[in-house]
TORVEXLUM-830143 format. One line per 10 residues: their letters; for each residue x, y, z of N, C-alpha, C, O. Coordinates in Angstrom, 1 decimal, always signed. Layout:
BEGIN
a> X:Y:Z:X:Y:Z:X:Y:Z:X:Y:Z; ...
This chain:
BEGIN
xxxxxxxxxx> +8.5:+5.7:+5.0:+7.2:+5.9:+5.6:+6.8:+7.3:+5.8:+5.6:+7.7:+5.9; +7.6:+7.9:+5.7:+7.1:+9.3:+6.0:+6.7:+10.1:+4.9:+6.0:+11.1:+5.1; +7.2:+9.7:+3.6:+6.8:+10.4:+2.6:+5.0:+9.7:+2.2:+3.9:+10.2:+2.0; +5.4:+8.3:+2.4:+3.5:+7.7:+2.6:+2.6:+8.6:+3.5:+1.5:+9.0:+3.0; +3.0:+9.0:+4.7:+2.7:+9.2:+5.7:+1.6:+10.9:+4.8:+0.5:+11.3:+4.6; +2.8:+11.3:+4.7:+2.3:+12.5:+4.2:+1.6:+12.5:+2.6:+1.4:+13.6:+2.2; +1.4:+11.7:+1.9:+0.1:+11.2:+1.2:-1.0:+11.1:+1.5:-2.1:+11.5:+1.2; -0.5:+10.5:+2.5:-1.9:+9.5:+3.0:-2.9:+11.1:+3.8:-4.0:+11.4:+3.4; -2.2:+11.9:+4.7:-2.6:+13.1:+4.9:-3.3:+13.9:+3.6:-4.3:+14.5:+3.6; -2.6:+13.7:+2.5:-3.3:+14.6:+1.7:-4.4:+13.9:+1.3:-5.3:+14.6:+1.5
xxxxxxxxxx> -4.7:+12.6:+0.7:-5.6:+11.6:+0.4:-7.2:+12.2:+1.3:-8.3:+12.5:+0.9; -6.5:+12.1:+3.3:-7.4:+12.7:+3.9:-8.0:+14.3:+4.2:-8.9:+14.7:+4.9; -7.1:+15.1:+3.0:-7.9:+15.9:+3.3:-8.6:+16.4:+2.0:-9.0:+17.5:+1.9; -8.7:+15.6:+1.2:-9.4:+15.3:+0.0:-10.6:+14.5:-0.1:-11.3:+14.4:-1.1; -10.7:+14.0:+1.2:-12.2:+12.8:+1.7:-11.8:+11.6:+1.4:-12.8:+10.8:+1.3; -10.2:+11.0:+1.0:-10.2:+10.0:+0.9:-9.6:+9.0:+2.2:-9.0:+9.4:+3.3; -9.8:+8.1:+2.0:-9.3:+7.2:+3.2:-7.7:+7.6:+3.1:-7.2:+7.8:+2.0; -7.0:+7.6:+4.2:-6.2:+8.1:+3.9:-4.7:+7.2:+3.5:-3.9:+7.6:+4.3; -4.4:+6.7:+3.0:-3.4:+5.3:+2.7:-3.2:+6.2:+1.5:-3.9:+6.6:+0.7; -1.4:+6.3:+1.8:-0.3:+6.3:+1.0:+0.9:+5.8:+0.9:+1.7:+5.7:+1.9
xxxxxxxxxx> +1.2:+5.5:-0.6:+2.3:+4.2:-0.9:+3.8:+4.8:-1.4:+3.9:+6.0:-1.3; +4.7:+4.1:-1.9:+6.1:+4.6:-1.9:+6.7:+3.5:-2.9:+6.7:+2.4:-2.5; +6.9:+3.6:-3.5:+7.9:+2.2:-4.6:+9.7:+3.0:-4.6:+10.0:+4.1:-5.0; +10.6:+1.9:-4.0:+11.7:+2.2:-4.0:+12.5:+1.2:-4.0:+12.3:+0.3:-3.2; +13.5:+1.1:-4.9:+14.9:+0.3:-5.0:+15.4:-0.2:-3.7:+15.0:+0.4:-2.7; +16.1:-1.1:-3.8:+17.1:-1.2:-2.5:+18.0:+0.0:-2.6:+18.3:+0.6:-1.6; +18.4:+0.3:-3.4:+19.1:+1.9:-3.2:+18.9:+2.9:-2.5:+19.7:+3.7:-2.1; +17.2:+2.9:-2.2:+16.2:+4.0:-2.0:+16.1:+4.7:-2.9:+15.9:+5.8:-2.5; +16.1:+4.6:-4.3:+15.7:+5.2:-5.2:+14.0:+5.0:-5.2:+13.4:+3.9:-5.2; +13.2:+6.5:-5.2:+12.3:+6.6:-5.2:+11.9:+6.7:-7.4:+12.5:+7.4:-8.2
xxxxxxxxxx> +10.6:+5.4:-7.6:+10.1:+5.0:-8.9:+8.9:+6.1:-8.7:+9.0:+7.0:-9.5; +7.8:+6.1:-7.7:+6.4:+6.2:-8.0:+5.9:+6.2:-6.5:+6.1:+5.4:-5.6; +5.1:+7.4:-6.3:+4.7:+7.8:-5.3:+3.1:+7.7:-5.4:+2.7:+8.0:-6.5; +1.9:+7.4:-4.5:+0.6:+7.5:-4.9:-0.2:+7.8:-3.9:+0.4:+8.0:-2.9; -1.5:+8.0:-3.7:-2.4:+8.2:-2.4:-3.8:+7.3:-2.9:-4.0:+6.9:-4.0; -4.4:+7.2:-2.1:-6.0:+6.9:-2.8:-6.3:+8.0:-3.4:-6.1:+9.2:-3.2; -6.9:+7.2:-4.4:-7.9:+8.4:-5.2:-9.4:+7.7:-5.7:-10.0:+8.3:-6.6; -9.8:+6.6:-5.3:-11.1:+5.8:-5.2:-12.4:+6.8:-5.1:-13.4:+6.4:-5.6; -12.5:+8.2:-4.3:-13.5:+8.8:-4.4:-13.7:+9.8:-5.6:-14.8:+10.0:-6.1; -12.5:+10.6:-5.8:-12.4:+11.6:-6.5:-12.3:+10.8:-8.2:-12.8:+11.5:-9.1
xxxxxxxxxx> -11.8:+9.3:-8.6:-12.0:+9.2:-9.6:-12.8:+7.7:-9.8:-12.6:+6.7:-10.5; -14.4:+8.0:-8.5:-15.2:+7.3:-8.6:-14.7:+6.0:-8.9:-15.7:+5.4:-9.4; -13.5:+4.9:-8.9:-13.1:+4.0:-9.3:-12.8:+2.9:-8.0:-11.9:+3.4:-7.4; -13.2:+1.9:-7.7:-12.8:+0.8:-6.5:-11.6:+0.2:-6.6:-11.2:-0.7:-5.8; -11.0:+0.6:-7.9:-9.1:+0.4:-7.8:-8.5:+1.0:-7.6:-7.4:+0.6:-7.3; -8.6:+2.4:-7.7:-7.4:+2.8:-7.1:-7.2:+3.3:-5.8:-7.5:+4.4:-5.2; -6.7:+2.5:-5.4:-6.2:+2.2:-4.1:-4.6:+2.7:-4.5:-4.0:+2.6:-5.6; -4.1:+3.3:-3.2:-2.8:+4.2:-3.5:-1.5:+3.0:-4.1:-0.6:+3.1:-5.0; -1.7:+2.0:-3.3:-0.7:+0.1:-3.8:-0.8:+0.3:-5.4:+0.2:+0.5:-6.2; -2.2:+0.1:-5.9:-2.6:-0.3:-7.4:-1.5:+0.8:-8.0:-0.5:+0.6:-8.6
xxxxxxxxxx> -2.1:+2.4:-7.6:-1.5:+3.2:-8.4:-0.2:+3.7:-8.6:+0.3:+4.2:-9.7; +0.6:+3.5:-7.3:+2.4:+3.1:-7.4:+2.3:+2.5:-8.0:+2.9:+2.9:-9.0; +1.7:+1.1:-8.1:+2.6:-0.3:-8.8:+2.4:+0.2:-10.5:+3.4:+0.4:-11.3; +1.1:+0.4:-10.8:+1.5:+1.1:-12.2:+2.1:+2.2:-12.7:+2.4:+2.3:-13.9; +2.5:+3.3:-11.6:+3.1:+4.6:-12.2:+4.7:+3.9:-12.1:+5.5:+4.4:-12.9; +5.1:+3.1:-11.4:+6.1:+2.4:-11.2:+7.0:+1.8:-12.5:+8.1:+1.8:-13.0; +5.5:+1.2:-12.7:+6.3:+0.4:-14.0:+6.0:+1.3:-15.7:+6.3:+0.8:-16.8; +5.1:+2.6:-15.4:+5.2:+3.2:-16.7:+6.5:+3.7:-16.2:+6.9:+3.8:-17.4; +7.8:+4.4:-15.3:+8.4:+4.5:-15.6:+9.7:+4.1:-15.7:+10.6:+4.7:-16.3; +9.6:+2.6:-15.1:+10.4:+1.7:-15.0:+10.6:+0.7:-15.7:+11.8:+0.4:-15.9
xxxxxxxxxx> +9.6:+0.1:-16.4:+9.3:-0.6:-17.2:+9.5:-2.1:-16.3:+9.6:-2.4:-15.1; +9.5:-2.8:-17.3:+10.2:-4.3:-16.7:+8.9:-5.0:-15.9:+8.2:-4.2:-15.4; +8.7:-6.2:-15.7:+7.5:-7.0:-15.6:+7.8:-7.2:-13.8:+6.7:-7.4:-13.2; +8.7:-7.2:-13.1:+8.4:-7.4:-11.9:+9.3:-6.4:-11.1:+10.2:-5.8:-11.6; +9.0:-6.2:-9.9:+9.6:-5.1:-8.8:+10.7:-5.9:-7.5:+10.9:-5.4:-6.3; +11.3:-7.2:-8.2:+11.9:-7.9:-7.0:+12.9:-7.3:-6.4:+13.5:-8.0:-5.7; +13.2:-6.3:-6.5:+14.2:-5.7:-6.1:+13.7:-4.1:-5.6:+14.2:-3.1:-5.9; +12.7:-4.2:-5.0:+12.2:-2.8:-4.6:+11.2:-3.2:-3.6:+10.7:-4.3:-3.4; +11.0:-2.0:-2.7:+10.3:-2.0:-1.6:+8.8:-1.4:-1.5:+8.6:-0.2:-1.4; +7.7:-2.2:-1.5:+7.1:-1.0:-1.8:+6.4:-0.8:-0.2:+6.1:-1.8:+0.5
xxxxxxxxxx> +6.2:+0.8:+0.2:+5.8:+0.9:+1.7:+4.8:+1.7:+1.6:+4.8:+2.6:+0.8; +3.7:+1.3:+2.4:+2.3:+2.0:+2.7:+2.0:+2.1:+3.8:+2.5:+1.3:+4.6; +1.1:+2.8:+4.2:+0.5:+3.1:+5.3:-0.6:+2.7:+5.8:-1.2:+3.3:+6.7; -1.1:+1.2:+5.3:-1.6:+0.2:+5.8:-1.4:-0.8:+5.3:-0.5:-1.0:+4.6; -2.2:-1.8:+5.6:-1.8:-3.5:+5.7:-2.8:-3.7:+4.2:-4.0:-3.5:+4.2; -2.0:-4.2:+3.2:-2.7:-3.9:+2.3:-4.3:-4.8:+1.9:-4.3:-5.8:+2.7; -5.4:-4.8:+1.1:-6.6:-5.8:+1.2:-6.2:-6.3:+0.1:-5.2:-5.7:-0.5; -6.8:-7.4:-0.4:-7.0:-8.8:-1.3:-7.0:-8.0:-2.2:-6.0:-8.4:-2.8; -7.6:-6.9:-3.1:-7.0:-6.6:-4.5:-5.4:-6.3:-4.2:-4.6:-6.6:-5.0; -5.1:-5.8:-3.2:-3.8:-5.0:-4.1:-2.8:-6.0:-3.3:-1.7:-5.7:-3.8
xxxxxxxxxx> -2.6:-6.9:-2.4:-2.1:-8.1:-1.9:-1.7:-9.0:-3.3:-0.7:-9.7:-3.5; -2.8:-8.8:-4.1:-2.8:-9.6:-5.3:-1.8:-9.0:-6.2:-1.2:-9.9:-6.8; -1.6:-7.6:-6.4:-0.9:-6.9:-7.1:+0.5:-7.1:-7.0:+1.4:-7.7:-7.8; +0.5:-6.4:-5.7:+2.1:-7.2:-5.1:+2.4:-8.4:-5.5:+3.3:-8.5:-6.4; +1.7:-9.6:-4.9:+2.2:-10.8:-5.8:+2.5:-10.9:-7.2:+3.5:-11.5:-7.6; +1.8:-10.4:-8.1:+1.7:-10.4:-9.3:+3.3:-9.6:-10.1:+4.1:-10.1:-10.8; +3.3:-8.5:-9.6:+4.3:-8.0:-9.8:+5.5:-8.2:-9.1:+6.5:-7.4:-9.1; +5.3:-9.7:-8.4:+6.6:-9.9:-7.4:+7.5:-9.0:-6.9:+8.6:-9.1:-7.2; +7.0:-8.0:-5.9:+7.3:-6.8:-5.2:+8.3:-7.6:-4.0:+7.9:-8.5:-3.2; +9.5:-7.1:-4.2:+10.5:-8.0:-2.6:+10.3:-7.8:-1.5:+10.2:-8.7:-0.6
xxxxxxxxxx> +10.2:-6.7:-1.3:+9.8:-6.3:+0.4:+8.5:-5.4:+0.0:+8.4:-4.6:-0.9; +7.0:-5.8:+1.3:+6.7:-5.1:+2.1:+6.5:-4.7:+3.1:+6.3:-5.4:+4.1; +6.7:-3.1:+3.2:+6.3:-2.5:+4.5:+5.3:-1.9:+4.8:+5.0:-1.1:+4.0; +4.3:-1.9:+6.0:+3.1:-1.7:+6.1:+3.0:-0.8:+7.5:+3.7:-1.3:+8.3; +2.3:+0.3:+7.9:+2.3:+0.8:+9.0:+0.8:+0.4:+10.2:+0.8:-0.1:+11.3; +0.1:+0.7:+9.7:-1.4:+0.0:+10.5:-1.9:-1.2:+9.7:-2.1:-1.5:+8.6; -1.9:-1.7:+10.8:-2.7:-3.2:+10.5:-4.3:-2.9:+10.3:-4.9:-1.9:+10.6; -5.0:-4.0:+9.8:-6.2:-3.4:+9.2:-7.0:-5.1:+9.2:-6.8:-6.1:+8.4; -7.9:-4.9:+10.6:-8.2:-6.2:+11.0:-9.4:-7.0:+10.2:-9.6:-8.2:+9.9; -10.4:-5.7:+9.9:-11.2:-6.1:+9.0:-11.2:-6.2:+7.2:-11.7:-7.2:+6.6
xxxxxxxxxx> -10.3:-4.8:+6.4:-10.1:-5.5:+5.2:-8.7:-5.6:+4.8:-8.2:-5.3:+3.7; -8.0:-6.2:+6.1:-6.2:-5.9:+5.4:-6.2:-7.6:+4.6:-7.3:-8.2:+4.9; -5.4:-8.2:+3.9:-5.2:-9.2:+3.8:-3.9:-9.7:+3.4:-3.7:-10.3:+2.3; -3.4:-9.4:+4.0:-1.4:-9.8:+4.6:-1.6:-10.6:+5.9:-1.7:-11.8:+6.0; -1.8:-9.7:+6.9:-1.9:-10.2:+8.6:-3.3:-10.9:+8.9:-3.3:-11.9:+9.7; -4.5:-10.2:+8.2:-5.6:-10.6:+8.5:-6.5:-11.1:+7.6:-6.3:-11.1:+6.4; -7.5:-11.5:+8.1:-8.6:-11.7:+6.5:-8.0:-13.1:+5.9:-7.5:-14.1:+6.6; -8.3:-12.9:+4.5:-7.3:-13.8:+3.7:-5.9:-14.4:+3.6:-5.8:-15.5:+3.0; -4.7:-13.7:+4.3:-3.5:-14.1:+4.3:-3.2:-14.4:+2.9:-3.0:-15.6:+2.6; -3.3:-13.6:+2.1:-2.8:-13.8:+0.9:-2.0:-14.6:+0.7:-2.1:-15.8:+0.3
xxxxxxxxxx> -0.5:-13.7:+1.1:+0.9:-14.1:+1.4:+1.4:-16.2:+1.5:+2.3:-16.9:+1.0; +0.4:-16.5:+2.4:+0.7:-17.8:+2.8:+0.0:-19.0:+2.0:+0.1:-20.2:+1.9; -0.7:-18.3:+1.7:-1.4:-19.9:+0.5:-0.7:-20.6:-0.8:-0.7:-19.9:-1.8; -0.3:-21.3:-0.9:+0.7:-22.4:-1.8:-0.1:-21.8:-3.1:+0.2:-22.5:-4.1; -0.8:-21.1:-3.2:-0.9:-21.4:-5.0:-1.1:-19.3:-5.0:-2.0:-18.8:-5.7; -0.1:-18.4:-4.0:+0.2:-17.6:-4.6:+2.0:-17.7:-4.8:+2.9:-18.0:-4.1; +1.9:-17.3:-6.3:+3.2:-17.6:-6.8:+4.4:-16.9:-6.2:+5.5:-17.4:-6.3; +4.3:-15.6:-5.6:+5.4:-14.8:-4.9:+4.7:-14.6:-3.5:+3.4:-14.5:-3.3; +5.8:-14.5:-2.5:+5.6:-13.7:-1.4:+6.6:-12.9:-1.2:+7.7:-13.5:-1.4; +6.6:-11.5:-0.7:+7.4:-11.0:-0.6:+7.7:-10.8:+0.6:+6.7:-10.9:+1.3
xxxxxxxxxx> +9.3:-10.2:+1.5:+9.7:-10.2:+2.5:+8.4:-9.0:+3.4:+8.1:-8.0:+2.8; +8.0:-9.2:+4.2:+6.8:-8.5:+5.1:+7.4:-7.9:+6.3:+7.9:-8.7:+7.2; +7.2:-6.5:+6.5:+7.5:-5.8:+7.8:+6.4:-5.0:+8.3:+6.4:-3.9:+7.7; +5.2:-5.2:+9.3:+4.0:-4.4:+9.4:+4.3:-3.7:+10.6:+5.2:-3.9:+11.4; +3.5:-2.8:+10.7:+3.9:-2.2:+12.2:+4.5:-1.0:+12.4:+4.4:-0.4:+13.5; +5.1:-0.5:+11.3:+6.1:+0.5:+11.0:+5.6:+1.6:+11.1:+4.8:+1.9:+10.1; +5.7:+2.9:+12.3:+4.9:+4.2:+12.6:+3.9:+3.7:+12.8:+3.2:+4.6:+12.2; +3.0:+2.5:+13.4:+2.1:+1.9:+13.4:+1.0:+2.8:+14.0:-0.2:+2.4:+13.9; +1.3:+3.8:+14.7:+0.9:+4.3:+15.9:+0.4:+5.2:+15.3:-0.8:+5.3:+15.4; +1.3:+6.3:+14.0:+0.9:+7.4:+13.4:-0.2:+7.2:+12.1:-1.0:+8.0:+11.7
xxxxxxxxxx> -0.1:+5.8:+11.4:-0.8:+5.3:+10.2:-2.1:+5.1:+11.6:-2.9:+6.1:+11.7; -2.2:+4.3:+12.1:-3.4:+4.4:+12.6:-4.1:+5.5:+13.4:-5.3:+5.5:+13.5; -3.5:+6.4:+13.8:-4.0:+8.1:+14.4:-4.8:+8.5:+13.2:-6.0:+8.6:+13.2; -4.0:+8.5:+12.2:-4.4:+9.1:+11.0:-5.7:+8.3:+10.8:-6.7:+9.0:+11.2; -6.0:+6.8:+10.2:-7.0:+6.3:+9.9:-8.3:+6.6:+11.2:-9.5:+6.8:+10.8; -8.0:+6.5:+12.3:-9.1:+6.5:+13.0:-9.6:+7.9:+12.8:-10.7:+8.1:+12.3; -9.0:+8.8:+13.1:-9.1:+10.9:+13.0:-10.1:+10.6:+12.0:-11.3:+11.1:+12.0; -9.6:+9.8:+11.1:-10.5:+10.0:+9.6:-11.9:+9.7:+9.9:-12.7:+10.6:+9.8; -12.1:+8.3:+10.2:-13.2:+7.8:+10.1:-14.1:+8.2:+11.3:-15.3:+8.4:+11.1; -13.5:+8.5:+12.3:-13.8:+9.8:+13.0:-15.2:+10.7:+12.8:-16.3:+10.7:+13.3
xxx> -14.6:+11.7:+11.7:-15.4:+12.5:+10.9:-16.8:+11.5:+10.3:-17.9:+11.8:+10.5; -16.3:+10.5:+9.7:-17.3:+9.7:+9.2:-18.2:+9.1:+9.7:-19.3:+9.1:+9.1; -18.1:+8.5:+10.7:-19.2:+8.0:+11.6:-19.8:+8.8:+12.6:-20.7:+8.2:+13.3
């Protein structure tokens, strides 16, 4: 989380929301590190989840991540909840909960509906305190 942590910092001082992600083995071998970049390359996918999960597997290759962790710095929403499933990611870790567009804990509950094919192991909460300092500082400025 701490290497997220400090993404997600830079993400914010680039004007992006600040959420950053981590893809790693059970070894802790770090694959792919990412931040948002949704403003800077004008795009509503990349979200820092989307762009680990692909820098992940351009260097990893192989069609699923069940054996890896991927950790961010918030609760991820319905596109990239989707990702994770899709790529059957084993463990997530998530640090702020995110009541309006998370959809793990809230929202949608991805995770729990019978016609998503993977769920992966879920740990939210994690530096909960400092992902969310971060997100509110931000939005902060914005409102």
């Amino acid at each position: 989380m701490v290497t997220a942590l400090k993404l997600a910092c830079e993400a914010a001082e680039a004007g992006e929301v600040p959420v950053g992600a981590v893809l790693s083995n059970d070894d802790g071998v770090v694959f792919a590190t990412a931040r948002n970049y949704v403003e800077a390359e004008q795009n509503p996918a990349a979200h820092a989840e989307m762009l680990v999960l692909a820098q992940a597997w351009a260097v990893r290759g192989g069609k699923y991540f069940s054996d890896c962790t991927l950790t961010v710095t918030m609760e991820p929403c319905v596109l990239c909840a989707g990702a994770i499933a899709a790529f059957r990611v084993g463990k997530l870790v998530f640090g702020a909960y995110d009541p309006k567009g998370g959809a793990v804990e809230h929202g949608p509950r991805v995770f729990t509906h019978a016609s998503t094919h993977h769920k992966p192991e879920i740990v939210g909460g994690v530096r909960e305190a400092e992902c969310s300092a971060l997100l509110k500082a931000f939005f902060a400025t914005k409102r």
